[in-house]
N, C-alpha and C positions, 0 to 999 in steps of 0.2 A: 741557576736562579729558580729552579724549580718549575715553570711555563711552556706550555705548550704550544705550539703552532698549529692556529685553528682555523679553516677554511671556509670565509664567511659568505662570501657570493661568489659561485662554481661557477656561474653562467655569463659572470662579468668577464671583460678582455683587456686589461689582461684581469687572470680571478684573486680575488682581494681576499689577502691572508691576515692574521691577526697574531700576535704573543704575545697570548693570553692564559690566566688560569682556567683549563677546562672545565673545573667542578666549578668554579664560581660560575662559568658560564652558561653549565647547565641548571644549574641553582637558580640563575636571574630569571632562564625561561620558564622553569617550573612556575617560579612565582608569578609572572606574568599569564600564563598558564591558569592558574588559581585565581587569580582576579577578573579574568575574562569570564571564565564559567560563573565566578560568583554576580556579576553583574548581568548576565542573559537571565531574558525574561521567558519563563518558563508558562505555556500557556494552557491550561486543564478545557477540558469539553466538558460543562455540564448536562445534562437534561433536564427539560421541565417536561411531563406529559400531561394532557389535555387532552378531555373528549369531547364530541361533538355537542352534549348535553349538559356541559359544566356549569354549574350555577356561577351566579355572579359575586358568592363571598369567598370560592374556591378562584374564581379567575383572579380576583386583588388579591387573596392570598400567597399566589405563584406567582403575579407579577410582582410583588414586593420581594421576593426570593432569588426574580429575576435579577431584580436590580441590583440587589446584596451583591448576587452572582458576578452583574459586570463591574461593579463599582470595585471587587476584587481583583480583577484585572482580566476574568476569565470567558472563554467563551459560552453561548448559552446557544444549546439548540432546541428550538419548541417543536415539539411533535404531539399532532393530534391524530387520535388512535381509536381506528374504527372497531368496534363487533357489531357483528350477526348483520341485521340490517340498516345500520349507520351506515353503510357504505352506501347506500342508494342516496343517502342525503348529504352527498360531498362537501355543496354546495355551503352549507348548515358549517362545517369545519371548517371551509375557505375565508368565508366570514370572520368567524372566531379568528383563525389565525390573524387575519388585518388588521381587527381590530385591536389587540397584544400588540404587532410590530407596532401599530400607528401608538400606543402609548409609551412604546420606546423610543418613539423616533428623537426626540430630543437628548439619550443618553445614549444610543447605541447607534451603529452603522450595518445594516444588514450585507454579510456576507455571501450566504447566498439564499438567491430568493425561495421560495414557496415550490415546492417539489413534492412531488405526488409518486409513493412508492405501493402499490401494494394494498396494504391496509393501514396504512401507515401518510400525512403528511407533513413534512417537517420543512423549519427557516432556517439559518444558523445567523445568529445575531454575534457582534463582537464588541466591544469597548468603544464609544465612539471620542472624535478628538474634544468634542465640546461636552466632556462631562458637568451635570451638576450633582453639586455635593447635598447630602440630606440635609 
């Protein structure tokens, strides 16, 4: 008849065989195979940067890019990015970042909080479950 004897679960007692067509049966997994990958959500990191001096038609600028960002499904991480003597004025960037997350709060979920690296501090923001739509 052309069929194979295919051995479906090795670990069961006693282990459960099958006569089956093998190519068909490696055919089904491929395809199940392919619909799994096609259905994961694939998740991008974007960036926005900000400095501690950003005017306020550049911050709605980036926040509305933001929102593009999440509303795409992807994550966004804000970094604000010191030179020279901006760094003595941390304070100045802490700020700024809060007030950014606090205009997200109602689209996004903050992943992880306000983190101080260097010359550098950044949030990462993600998709939140209560999106609203534009």
């Amino acid at each position: 008849m052309e069929l194979d004897l295919v051995e479906i679960a090795p670990n069961a007692v006693p282990p459960v065989c099958k006569i089956i067509d093998y190519g068909k049966l490696v055919y089904e997994l491929q395809k199940k195979e392919k619909i799994q990958k096609k259905n994961q959500v694939v998740s991008i990191l974007k960036e926005i940067r900000l400095h501690p001096n950003t005017d306020t038609h550049d911050f709605e600028f980036k926040l509305r890019h933001t929102i593009g960002f999440l509303d795409e499904g992807n994550k966004v991480k804000i970094t604000i990015i010191f030179k020279g003597r901006e760094l003595a004025y941390k304070e100045i960037g802490q700020r700024l970042l809060e007030k950014f997350l606090e205009k997200l709060v109602d689209i996004a979920q903050i992943e992880q909080e306000i983190k101080s690296e260097g010359k550098t501090m950044y949030a990462i923001v993600i998709p939140g479950k209560n999106k609203k739509k534009k």
